[in-house]
N, C-alpha and C positions, 0 to 999 in steps of 0.2 A: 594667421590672419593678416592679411594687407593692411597697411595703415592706410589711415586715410590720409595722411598730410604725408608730404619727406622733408627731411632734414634743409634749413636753409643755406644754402652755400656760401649766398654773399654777406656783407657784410650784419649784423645779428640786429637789426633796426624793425620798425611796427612796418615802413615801406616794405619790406621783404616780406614779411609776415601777409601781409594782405597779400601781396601778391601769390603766394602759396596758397593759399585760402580757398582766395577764385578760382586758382588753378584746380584745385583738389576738389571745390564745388562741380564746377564743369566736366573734371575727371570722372566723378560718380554720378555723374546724373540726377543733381539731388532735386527735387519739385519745393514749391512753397508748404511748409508746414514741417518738412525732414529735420530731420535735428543731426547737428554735429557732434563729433564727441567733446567729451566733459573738458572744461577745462586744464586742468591738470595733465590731463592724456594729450590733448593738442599741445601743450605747451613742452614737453617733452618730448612730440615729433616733431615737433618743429624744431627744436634746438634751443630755447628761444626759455627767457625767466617770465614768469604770469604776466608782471607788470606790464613788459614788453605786448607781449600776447594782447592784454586788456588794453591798451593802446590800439591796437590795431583794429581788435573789434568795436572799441567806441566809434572808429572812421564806419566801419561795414554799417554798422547797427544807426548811425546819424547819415548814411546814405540810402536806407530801406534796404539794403543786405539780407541783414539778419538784425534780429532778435534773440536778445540776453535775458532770460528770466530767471530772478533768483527762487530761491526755495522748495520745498518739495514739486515734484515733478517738473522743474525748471532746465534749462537748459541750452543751448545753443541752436535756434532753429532758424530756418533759409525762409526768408517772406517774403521772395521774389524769385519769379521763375527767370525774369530777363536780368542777367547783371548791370546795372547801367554803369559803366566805364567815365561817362563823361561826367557825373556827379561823382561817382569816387574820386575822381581826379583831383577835380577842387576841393573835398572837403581833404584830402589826404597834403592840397597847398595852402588849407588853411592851420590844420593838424602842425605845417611845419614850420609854419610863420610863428605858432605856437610855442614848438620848440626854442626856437630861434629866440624868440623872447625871453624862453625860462634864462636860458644860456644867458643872456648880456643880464638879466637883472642879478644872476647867481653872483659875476664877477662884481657888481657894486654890493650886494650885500655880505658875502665871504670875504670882499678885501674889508669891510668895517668890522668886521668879526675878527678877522687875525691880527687887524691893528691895535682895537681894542684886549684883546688875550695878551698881547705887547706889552701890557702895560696892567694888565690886572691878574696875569695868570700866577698861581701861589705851587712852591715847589711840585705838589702833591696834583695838582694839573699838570705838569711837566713830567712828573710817572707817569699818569694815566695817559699821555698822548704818546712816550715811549716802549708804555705798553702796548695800544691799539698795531703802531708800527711793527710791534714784533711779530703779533699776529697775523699781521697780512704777510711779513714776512715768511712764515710758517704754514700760508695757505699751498702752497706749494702748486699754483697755478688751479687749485680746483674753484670752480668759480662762484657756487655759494660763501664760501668762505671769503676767498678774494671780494668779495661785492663787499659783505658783512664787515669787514675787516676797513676795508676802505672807508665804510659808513660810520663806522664806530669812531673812526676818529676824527668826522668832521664833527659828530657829538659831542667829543669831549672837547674841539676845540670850541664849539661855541659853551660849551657849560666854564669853560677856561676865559670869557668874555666876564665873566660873574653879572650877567645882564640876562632878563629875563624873556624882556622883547625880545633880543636877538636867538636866546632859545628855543622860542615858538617861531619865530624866521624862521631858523635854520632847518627844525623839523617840517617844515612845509615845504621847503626849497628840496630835501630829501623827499619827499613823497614824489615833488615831481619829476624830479631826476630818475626815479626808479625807473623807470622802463628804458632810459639809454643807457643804462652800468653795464648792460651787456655789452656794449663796445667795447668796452675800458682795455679787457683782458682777449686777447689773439692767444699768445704764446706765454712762455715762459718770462719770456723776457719784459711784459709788463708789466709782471710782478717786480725784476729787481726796478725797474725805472718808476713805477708809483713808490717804492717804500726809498728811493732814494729823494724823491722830490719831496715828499712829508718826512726827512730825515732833514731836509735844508731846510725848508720850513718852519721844523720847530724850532731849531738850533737859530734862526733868525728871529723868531719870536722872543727866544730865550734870554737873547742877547741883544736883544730891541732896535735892531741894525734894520732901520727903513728898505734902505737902498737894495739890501739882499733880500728882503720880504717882496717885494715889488718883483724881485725879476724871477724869481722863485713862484709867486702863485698867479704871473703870467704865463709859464709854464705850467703850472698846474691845470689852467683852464684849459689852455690849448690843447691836451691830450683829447679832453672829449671834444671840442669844438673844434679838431681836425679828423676827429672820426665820423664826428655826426656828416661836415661837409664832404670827405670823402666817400659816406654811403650814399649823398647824394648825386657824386660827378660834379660835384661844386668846390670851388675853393673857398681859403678860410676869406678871405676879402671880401670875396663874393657877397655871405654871408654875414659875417658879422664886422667889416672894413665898414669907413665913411662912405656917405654916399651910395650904399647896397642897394643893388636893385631886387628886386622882387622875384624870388625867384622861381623859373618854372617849374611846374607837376613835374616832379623825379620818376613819372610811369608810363613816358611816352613810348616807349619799346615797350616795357611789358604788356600795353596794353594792343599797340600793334599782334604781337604777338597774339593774348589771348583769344583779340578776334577771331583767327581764322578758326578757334575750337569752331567745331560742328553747331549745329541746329541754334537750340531755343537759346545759346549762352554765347551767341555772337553780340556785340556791344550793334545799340542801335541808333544810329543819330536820333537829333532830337527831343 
């Protein structure tokens, strides 16, 4: 059987994901009321983790795309037969201004979290976040694991904060991170460079050396906030530098592009 979605190529973000979507909409000919496949199944043709996935259909589904319905006989169905390009657009530059925010508020609330661990975390915190590290070590580039692994250990370093606030921070900052972890991991090799940077990290915690904490989970940020700007042909300045300008819909080609499909799934001014 043909899938209905392929694999994404570029870089593993919700923007690729839509644009497969449409693409694979337009591909089959689907009319308003066709249902796509299930979640789980799209998500694995596409290449791509749920979260990510459910990122991108929240754009389709808040543009009159489609329609998410949960529970029995629920599903994924198309409630437009015209794609409108020009409102996916914005909401997919509103989707990223979104991101863009999670990113700069992650770096003030994770640096009050490992400064605080600095100074509260009790040996037995200090196994627990040597442990997390081995594990990711041990993921050996498979990328449930890698995500899982990497997640677990910003758990223990906020339960390492022994503040409860910042517990229930942290847990939400991870909800919304989920759907960009699939950046994180390309190759092999960003397994050894995550479990080296949360190996400085603790070991600066440990030893409650500011200076090394600081330049340590500046690097840490910058992994995903050089990925995310790179899938969009953005730089980090751009982006998250003083003075950032706003930046444009990352789908001015693909959408060029989709146009010229055939018939009813040509975009229509207006």
């Amino acid at each position: 059987m043909t899938p209905f979605a392929e694999p994404i190529r570029t870089p593993r973000t919700f923007e690729a994901a839509i644009e497969e979507v449409l693409a694979a909409i337009a591909r089959a000919h689907l009319r308003n009321g066709d249902r796509l496949p299930n979640e789980g199944d799209l998500a694995r043709q596409l290449g791509i983790s749920k979260p990510t996935l459910r990122q991108g259909l929240r754009v389709l589904e808040r543009s009159g795309v489609l329609a998410v319905r949960p529970g029995k006989g629920g599903g994924i169905f198309v409630t437009s037969e015209l794609l409108p390009y020009d409102v996916v657009s914005v909401n997919v530059g509103l989707e990223t201004e979104n991101v863009i925010e999670i990113l700069r508020g992650r770096r003030i609330l994770e640096t009050g979290v490992a400064y605080e661990a600095s100074t509260a975390a009790t040996p037995a915190d200090i196994e627990e976040l040597q442990r997390t590290i081995r594990l990711l070590r041990e993921s050996a580039g498979e990328r449930q694991r890698f995500t899982r692994g990497d997640a677990m250990f910003h758990q223990a370093l906020a339960h390492a904060s022994h503040n409860r606030l910042l517990v229930e921070a942290m847990r939400l900052v991870a909800r919304q991170l989920a759907p960009l972890r699939d950046m994180l991991l390309r190759d092999a090799s960003d397994v050894d460079r995550m479990v080296d940077v949360h190996t400085r990290q603790l070991r600066a915690i440990r030893n409650q050396e500011r200076v090394a904490l600081d330049t340590v989970l500046d690097e840490h940020f910058r992994m995903l906030e050089d990925r995310f700007a790179d899938s969009l042909g953005q730089t980090w300045n751009t982006l998250f530098g003083a003075g950032r300008a706003r930046p444009a819909p990352p789908f001015e080609p693909a959408w060029q592009k989709l146009a010229r499909l055939p018939g009813d799934y040509r975009a229509r001014a207006g």
